[in-house]
PDB file of N, CA, C and O in Angstrom:
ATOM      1  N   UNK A   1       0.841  -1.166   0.000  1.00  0.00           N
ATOM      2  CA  UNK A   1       0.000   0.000   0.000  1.00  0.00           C
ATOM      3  C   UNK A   1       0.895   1.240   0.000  1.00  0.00           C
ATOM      4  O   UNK A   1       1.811   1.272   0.822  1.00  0.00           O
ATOM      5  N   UNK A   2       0.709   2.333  -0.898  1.00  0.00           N
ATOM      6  CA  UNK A   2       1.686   3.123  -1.240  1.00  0.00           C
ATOM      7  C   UNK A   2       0.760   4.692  -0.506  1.00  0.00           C
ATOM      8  O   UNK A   2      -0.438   4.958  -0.604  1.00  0.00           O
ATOM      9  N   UNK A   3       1.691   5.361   0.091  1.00  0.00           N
ATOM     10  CA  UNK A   3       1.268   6.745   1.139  1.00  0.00           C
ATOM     11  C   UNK A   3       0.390   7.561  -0.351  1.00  0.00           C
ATOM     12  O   UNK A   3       0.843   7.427  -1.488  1.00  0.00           O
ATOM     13  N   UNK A   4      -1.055   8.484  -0.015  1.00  0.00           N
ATOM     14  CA  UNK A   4      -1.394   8.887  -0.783  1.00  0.00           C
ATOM     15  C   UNK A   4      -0.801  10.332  -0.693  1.00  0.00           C
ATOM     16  O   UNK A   4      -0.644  10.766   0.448  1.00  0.00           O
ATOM     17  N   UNK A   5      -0.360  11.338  -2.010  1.00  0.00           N
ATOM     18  CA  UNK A   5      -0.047  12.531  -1.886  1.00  0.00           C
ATOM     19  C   UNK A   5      -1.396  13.454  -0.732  1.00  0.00           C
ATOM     20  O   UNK A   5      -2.618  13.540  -0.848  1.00  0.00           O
ATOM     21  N   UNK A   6      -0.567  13.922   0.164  1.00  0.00           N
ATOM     22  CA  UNK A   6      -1.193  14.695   1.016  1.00  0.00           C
ATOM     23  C   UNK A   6      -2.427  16.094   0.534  1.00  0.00           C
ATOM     24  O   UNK A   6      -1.984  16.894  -0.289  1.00  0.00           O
ATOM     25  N   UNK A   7      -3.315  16.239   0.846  1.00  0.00           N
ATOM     26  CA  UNK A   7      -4.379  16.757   0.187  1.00  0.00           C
ATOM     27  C   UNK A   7      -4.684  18.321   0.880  1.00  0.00           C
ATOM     28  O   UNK A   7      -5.682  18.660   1.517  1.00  0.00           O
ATOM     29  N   UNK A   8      -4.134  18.694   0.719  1.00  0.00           N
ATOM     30  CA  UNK A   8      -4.227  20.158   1.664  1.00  0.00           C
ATOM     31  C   UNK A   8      -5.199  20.753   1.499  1.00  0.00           C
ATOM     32  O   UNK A   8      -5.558  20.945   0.337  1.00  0.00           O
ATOM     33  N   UNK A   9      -6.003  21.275   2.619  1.00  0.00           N
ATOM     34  CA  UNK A   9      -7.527  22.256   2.087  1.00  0.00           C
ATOM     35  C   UNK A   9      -7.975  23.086   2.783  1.00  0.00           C
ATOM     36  O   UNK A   9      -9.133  23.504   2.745  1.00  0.00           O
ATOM     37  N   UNK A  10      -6.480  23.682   4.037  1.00  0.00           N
ATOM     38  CA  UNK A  10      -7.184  24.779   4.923  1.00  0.00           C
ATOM     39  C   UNK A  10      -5.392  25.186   5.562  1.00  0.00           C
ATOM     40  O   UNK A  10      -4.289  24.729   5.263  1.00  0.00           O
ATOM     41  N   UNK A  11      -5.908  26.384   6.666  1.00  0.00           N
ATOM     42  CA  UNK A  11      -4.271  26.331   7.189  1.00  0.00           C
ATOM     43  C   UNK A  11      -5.243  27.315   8.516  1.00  0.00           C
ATOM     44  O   UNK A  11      -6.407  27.708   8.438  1.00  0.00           O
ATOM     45  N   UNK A  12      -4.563  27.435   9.304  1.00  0.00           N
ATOM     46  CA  UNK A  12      -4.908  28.179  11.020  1.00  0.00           C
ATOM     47  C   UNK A  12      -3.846  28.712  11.474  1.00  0.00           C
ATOM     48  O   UNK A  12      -2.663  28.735  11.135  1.00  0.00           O
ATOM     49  N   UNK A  13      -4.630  29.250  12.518  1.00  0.00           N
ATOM     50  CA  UNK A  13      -3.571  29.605  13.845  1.00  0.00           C
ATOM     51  C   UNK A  13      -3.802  29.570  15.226  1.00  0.00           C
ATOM     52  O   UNK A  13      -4.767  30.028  15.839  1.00  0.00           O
ATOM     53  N   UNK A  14      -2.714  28.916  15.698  1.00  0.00           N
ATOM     54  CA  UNK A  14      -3.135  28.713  17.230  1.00  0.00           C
ATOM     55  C   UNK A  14      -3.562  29.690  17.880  1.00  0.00           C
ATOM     56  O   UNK A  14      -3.017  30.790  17.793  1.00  0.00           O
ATOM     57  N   UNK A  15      -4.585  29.471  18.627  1.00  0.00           N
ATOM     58  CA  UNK A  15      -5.041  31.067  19.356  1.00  0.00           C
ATOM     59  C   UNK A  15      -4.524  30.915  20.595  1.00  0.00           C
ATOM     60  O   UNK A  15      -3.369  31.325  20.712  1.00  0.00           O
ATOM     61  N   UNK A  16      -4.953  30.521  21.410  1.00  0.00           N
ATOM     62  CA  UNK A  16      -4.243  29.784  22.626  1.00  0.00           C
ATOM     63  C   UNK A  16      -3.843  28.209  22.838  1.00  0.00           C
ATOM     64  O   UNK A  16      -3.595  27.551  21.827  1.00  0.00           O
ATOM     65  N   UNK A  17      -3.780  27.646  24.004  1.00  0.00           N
ATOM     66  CA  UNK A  17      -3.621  26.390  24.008  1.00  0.00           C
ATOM     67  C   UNK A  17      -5.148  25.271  23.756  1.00  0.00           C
ATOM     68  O   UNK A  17      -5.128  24.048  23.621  1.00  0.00           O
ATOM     69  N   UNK A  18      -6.467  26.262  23.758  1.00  0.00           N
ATOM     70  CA  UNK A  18      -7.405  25.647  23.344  1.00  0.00           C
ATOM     71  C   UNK A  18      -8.222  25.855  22.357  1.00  0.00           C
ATOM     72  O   UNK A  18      -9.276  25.252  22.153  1.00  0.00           O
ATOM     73  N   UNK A  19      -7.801  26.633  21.782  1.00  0.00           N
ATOM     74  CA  UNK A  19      -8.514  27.282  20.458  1.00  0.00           C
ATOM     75  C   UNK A  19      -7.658  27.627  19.158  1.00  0.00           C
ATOM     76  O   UNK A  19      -6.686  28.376  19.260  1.00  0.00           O
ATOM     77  N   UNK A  20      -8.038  27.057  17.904  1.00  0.00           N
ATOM     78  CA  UNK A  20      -7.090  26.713  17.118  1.00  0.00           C
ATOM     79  C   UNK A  20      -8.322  27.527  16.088  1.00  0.00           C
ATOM     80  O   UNK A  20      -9.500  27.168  16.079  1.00  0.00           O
ATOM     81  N   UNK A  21      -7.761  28.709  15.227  1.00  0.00           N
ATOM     82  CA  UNK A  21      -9.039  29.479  14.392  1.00  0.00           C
ATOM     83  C   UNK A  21      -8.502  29.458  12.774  1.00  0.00           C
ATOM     84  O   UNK A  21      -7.684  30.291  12.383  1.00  0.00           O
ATOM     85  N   UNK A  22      -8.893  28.720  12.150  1.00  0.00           N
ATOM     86  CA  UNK A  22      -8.937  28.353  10.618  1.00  0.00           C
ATOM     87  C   UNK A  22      -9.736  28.847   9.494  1.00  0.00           C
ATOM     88  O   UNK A  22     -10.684  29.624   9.607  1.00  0.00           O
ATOM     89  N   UNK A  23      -9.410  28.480   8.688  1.00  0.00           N
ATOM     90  CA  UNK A  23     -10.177  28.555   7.145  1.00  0.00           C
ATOM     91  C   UNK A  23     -10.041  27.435   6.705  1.00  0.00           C
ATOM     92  O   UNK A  23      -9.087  26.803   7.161  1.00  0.00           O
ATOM     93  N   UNK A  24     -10.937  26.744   5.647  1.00  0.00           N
ATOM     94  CA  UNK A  24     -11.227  25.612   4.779  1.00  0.00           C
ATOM     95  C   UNK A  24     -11.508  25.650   3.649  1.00  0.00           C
ATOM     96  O   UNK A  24     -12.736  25.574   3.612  1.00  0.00           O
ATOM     97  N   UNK A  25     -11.037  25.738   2.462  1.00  0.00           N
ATOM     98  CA  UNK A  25     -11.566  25.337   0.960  1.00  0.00           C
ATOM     99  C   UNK A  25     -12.205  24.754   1.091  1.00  0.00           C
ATOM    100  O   UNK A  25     -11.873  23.699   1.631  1.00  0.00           O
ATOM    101  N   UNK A  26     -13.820  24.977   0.664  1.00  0.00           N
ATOM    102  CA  UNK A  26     -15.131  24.007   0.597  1.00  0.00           C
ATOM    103  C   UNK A  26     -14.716  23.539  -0.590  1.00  0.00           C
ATOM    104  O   UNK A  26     -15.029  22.354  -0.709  1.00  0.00           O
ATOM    105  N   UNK A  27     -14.089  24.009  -1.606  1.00  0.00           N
ATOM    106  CA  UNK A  27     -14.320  23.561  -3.163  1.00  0.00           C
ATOM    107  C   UNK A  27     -13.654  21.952  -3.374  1.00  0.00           C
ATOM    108  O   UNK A  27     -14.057  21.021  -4.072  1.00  0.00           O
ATOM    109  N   UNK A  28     -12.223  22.087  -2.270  1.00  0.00           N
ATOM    110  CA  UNK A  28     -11.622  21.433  -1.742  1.00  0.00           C
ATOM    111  C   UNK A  28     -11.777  19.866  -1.563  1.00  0.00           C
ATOM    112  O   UNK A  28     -11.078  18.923  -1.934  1.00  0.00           O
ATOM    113  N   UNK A  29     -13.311  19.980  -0.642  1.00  0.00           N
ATOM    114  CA  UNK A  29     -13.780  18.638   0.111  1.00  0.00           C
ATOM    115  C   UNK A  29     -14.689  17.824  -0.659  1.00  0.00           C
ATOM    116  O   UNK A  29     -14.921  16.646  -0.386  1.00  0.00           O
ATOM    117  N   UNK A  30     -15.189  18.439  -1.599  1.00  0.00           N
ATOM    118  CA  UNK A  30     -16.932  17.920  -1.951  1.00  0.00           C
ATOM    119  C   UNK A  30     -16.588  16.302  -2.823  1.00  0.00           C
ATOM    120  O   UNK A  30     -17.520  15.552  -3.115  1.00  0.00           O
ATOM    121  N   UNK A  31     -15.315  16.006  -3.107  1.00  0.00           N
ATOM    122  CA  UNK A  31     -15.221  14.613  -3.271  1.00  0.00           C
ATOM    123  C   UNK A  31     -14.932  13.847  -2.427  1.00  0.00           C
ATOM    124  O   UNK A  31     -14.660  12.700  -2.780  1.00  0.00           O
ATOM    125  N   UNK A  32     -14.879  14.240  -0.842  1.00  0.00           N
ATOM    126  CA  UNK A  32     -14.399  13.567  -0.240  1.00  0.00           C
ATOM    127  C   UNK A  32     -15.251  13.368   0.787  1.00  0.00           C
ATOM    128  O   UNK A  32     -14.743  13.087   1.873  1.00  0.00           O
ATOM    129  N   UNK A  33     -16.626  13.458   0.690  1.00  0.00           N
ATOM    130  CA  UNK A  33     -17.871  13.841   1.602  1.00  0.00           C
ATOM    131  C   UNK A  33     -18.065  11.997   1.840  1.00  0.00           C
ATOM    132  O   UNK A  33     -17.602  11.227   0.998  1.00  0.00           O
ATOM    133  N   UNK A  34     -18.427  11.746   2.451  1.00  0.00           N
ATOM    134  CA  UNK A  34     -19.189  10.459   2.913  1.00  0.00           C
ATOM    135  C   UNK A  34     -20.192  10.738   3.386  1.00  0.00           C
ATOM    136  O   UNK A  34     -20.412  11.904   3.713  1.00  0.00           O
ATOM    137  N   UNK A  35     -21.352   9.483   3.614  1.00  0.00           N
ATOM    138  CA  UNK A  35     -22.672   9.538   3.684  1.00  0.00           C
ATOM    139  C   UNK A  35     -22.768   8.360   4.457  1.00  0.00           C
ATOM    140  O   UNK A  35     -22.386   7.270   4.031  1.00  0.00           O
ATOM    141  N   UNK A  36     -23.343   8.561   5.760  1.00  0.00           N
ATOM    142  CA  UNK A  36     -23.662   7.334   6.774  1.00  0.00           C
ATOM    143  C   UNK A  36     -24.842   7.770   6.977  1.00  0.00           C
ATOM    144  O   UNK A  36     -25.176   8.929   6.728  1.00  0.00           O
ATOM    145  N   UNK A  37     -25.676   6.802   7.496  1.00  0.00           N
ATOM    146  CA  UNK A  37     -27.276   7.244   7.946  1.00  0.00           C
ATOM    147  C   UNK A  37     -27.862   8.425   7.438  1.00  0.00           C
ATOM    148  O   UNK A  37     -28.303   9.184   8.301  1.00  0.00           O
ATOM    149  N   UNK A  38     -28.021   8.892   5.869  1.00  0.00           N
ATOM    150  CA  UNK A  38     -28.483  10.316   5.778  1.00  0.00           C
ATOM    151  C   UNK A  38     -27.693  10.921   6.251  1.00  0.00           C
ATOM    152  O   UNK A  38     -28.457  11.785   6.678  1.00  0.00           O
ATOM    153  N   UNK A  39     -26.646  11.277   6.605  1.00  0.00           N
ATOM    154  CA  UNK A  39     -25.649  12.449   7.515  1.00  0.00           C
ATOM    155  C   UNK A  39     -24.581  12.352   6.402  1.00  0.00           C
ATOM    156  O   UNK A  39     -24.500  11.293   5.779  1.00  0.00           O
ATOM    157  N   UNK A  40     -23.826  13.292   6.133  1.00  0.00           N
ATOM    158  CA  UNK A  40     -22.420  13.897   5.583  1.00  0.00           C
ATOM    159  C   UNK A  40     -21.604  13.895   6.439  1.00  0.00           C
ATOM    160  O   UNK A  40     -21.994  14.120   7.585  1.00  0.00           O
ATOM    161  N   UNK A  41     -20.352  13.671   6.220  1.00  0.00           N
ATOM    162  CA  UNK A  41     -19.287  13.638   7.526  1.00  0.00           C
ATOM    163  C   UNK A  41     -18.088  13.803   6.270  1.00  0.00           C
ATOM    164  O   UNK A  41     -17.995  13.291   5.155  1.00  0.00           O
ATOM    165  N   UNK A  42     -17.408  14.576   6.877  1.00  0.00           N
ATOM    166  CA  UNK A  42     -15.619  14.688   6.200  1.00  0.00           C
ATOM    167  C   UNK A  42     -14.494  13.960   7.260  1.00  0.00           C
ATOM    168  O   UNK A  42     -14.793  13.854   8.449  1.00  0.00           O
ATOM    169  N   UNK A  43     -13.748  13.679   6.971  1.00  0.00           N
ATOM    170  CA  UNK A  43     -12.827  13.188   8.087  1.00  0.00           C
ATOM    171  C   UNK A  43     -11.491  14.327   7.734  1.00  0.00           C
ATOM    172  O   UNK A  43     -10.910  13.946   6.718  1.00  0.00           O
ATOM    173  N   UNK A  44     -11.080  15.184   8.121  1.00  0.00           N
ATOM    174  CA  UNK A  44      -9.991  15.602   8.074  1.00  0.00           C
ATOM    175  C   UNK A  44      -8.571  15.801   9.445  1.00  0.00           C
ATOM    176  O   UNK A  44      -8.792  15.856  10.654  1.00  0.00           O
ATOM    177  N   UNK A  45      -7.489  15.858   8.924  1.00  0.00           N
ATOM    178  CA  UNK A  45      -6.756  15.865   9.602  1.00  0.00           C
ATOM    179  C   UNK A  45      -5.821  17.119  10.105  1.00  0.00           C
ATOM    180  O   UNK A  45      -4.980  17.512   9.297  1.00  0.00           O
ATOM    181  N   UNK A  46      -5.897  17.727  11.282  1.00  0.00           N
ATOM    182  CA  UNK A  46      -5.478  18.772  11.878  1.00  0.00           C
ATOM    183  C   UNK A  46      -3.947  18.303  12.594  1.00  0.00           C
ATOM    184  O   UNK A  46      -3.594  17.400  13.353  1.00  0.00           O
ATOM    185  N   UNK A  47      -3.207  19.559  11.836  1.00  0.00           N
ATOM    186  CA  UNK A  47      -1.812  19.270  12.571  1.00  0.00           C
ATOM    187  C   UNK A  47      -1.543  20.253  12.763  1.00  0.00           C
ATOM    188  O   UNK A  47      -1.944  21.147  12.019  1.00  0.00           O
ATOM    189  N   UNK A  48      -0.467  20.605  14.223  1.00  0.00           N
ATOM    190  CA  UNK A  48       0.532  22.047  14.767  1.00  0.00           C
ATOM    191  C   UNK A  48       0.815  21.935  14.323  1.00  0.00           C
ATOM    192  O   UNK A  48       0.533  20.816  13.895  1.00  0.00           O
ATOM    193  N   UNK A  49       2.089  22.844  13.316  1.00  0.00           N
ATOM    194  CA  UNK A  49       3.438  22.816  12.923  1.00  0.00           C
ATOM    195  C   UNK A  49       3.954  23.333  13.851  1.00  0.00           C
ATOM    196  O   UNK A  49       3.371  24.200  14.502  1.00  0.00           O
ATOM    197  N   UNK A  50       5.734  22.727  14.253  1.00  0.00           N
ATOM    198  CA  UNK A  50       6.199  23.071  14.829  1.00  0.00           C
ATOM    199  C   UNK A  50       6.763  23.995  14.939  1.00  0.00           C
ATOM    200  O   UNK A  50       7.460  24.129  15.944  1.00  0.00           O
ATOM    201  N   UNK A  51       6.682  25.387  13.611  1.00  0.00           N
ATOM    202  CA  UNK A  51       7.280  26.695  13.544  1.00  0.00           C
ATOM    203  C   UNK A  51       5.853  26.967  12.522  1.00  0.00           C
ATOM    204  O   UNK A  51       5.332  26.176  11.737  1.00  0.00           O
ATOM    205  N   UNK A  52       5.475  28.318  12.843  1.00  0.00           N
ATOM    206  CA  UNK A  52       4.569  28.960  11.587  1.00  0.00           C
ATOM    207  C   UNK A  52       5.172  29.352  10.431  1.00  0.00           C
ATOM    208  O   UNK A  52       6.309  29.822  10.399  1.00  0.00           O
ATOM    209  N   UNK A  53       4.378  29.161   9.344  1.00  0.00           N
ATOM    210  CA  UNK A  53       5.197  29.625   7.816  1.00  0.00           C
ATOM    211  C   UNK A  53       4.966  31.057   7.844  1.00  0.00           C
ATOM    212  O   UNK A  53       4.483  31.657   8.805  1.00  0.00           O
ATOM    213  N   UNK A  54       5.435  31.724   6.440  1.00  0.00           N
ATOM    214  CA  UNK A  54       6.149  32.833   6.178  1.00  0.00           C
ATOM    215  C   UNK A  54       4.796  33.454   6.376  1.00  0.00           C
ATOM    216  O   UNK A  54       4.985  34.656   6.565  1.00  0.00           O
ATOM    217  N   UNK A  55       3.413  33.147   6.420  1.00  0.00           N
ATOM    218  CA  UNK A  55       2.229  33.908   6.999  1.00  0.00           C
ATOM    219  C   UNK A  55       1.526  34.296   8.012  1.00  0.00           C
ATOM    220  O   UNK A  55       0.630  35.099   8.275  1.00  0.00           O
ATOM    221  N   UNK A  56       2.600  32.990   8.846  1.00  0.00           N
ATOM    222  CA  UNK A  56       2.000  32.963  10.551  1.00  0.00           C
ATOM    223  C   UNK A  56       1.199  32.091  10.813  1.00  0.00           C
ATOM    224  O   UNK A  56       0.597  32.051  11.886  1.00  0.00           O
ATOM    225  N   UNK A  57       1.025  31.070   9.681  1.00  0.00           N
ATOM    226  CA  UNK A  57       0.427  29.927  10.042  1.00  0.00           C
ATOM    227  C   UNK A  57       0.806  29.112  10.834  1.00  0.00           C
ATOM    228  O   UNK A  57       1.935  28.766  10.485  1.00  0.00           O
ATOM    229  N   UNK A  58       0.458  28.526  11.842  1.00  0.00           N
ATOM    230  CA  UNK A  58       0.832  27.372  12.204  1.00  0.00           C
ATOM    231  C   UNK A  58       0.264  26.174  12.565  1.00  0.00           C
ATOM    232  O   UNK A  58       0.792  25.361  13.325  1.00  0.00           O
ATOM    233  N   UNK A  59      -1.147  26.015  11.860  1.00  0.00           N
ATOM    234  CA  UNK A  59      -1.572  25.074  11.661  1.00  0.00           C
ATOM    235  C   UNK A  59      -2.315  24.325  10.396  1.00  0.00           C
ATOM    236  O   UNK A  59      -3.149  25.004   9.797  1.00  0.00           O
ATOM    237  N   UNK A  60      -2.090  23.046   9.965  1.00  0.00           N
ATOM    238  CA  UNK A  60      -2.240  22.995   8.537  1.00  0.00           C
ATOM    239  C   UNK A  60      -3.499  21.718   8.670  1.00  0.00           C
ATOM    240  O   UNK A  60      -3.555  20.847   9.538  1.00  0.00           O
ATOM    241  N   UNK A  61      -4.058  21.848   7.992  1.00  0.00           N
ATOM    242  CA  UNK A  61      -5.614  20.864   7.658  1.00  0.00           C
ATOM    243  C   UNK A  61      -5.081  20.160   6.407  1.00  0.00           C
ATOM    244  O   UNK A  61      -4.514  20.767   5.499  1.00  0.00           O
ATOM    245  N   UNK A  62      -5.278  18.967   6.417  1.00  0.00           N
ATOM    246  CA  UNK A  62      -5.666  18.227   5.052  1.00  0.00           C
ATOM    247  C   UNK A  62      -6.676  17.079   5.081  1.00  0.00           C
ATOM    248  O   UNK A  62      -6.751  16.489   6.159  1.00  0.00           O
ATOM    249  N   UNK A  63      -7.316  16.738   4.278  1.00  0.00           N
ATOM    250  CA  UNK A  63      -7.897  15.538   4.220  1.00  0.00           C
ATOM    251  C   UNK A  63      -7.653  14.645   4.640  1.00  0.00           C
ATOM    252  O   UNK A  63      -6.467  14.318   4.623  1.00  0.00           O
ATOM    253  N   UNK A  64      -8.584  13.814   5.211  1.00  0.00           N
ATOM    254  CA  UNK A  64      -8.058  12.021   5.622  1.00  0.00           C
ATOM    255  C   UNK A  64      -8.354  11.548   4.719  1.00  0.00           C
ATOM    256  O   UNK A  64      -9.578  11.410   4.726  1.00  0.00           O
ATOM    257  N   UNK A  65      -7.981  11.235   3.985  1.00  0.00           N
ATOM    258  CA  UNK A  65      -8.231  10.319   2.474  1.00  0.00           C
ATOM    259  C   UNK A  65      -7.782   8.537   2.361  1.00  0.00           C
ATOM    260  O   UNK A  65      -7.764   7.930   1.290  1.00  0.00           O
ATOM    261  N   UNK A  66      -7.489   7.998   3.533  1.00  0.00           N
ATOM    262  CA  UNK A  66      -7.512   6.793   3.471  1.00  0.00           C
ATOM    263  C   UNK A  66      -8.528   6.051   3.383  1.00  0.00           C
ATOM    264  O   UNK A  66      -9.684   6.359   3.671  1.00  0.00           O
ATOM    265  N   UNK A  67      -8.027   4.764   2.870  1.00  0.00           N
ATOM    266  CA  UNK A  67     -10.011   3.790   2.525  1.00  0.00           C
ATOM    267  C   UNK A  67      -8.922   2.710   2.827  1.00  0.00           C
ATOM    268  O   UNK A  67      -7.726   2.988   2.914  1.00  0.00           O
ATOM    269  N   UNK A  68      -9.511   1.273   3.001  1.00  0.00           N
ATOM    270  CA  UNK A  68      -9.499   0.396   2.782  1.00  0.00           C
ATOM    271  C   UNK A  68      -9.225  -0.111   1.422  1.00  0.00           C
ATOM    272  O   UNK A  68      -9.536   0.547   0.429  1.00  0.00           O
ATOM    273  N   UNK A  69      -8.628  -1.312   1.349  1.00  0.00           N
ATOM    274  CA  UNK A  69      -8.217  -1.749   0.245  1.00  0.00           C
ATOM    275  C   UNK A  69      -9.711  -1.960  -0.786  1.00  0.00           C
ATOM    276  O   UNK A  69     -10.753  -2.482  -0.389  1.00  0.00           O
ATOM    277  N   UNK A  70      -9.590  -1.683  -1.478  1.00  0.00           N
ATOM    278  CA  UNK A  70     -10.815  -2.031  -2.797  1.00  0.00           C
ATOM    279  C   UNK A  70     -11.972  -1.003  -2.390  1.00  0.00           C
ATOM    280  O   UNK A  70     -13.131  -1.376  -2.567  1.00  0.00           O
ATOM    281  N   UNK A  71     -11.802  -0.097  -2.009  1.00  0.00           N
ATOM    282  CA  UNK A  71     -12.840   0.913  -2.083  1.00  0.00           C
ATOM    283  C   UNK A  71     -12.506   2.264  -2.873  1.00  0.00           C
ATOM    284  O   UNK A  71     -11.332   2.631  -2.839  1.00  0.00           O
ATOM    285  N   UNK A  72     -13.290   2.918  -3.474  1.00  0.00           N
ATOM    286  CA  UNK A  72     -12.639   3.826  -4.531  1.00  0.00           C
ATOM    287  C   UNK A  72     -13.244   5.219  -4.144  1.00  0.00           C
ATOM    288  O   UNK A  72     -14.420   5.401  -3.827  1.00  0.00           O
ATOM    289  N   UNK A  73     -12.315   6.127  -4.213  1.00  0.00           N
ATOM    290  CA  UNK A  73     -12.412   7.718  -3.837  1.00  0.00           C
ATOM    291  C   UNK A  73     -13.896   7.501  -4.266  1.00  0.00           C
ATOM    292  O   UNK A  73     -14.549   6.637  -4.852  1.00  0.00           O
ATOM    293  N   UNK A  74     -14.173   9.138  -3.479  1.00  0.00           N
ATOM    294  CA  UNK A  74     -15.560  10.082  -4.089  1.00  0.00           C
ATOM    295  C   UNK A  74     -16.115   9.821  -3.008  1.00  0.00           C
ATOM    296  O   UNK A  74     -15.682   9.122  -2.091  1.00  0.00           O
ATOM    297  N   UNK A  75     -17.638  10.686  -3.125  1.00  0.00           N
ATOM    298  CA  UNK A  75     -18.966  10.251  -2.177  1.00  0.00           C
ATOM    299  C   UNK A  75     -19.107   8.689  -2.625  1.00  0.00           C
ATOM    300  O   UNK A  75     -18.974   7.988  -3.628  1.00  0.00           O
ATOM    301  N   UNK A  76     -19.615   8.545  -0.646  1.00  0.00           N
ATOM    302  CA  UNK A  76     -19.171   6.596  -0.643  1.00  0.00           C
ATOM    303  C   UNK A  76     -20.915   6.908   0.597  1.00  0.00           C
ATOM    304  O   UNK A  76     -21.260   7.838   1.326  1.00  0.00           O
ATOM    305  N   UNK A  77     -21.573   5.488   0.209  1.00  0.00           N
ATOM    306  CA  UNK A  77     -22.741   5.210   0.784  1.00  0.00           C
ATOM    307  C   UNK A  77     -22.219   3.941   1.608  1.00  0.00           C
ATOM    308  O   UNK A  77     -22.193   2.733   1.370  1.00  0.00           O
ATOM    309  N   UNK A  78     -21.655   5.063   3.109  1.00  0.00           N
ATOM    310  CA  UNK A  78     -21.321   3.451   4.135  1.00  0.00           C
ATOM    311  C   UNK A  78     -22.410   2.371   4.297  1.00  0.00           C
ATOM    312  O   UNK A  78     -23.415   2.887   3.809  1.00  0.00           O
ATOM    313  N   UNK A  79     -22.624   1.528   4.595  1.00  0.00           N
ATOM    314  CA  UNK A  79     -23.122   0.598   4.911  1.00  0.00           C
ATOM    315  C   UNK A  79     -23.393   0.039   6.541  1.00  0.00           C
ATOM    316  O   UNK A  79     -22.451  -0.492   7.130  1.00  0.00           O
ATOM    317  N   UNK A  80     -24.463   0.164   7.086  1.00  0.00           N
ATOM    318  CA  UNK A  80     -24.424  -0.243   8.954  1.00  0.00           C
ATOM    319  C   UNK A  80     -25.697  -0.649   9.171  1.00  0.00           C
ATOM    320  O   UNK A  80     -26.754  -0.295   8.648  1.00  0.00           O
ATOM    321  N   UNK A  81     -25.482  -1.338   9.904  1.00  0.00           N
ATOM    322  CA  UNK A  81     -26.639  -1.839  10.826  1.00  0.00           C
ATOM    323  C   UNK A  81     -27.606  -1.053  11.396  1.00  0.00           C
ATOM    324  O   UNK A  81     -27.142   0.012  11.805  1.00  0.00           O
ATOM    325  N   UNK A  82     -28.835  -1.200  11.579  1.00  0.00           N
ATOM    326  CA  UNK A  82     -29.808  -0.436  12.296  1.00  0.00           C
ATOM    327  C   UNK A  82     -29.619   0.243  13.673  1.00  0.00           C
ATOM    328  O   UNK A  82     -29.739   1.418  14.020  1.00  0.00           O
ATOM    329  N   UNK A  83     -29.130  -1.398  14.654  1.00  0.00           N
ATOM    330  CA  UNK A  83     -28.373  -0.895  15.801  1.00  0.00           C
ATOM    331  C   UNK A  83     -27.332  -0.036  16.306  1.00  0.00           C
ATOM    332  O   UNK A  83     -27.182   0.716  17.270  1.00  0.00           O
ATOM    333  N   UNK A  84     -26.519  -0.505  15.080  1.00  0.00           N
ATOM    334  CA  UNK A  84     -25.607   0.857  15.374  1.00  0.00           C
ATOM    335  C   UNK A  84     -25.667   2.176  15.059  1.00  0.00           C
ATOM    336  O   UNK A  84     -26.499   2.746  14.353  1.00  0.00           O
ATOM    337  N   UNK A  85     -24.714   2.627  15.637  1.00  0.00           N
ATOM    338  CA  UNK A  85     -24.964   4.373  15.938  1.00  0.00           C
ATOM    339  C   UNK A  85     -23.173   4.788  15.657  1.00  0.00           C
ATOM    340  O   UNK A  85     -22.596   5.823  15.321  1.00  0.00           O
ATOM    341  N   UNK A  86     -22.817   3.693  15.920  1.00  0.00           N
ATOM    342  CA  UNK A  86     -21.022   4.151  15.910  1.00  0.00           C
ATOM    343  C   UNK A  86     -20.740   4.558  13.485  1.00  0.00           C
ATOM    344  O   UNK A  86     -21.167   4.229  12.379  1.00  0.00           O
ATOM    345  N   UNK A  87     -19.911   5.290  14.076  1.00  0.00           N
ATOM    346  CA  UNK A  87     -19.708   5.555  12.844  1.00  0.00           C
ATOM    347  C   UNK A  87     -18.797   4.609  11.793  1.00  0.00           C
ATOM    348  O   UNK A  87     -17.674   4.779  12.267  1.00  0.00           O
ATOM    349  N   UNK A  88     -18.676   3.969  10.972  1.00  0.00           N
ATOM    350  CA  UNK A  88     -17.453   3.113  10.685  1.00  0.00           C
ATOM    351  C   UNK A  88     -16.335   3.669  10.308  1.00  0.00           C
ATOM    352  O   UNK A  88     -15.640   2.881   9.666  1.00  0.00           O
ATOM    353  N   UNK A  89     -15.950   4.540  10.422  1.00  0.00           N
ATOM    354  CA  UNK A  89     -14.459   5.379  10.230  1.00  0.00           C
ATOM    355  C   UNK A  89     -13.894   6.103  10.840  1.00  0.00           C
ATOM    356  O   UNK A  89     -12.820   6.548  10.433  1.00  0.00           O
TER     357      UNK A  89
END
């Protein structure tokens, strides 16, 4: 399984130690939307950097774009049980 190129679609800045205030490219996500129970969900991934770039960023967003083997990008119609409530991802 080969690392997918990293998908960048937002950048922040730490405000304090509990508040982290961003922007997001919507245009960005809309292939990467999933669909569980009628609901939309994105999975993305939030990281510090350990120094801010030349804008003062210092925090960078990208997509979680991993799947399982044999499942293929885009809007994906998970599959779950009635009982459950847990999300599968």
């Amino acid at each position: 399984m080969s690392k997918e190129k990293t998908i960048y679609c937002g950048s922040g800045k730490k405000q304090s130690d509990n508040w982290i205030k961003a922007t997001i490219k919507a245009d960005a996500l809309e292939k990467y939307i999933q669909e569980f129970k009628g609901h939309k969900f994105l999975k993305i991934n939030i990281n510090i950097k350990d120094q801010a770039d030349e804008y003062g960023k210092d925090v960078s967003i990208s997509i979680d774009s991993w799947k399982p083997d044999g499942v293929s990008p885009g809007i994906q119609e998970m599959k779950a049980t009635e009982e459950s409530t847990d999300l599968p991802f």
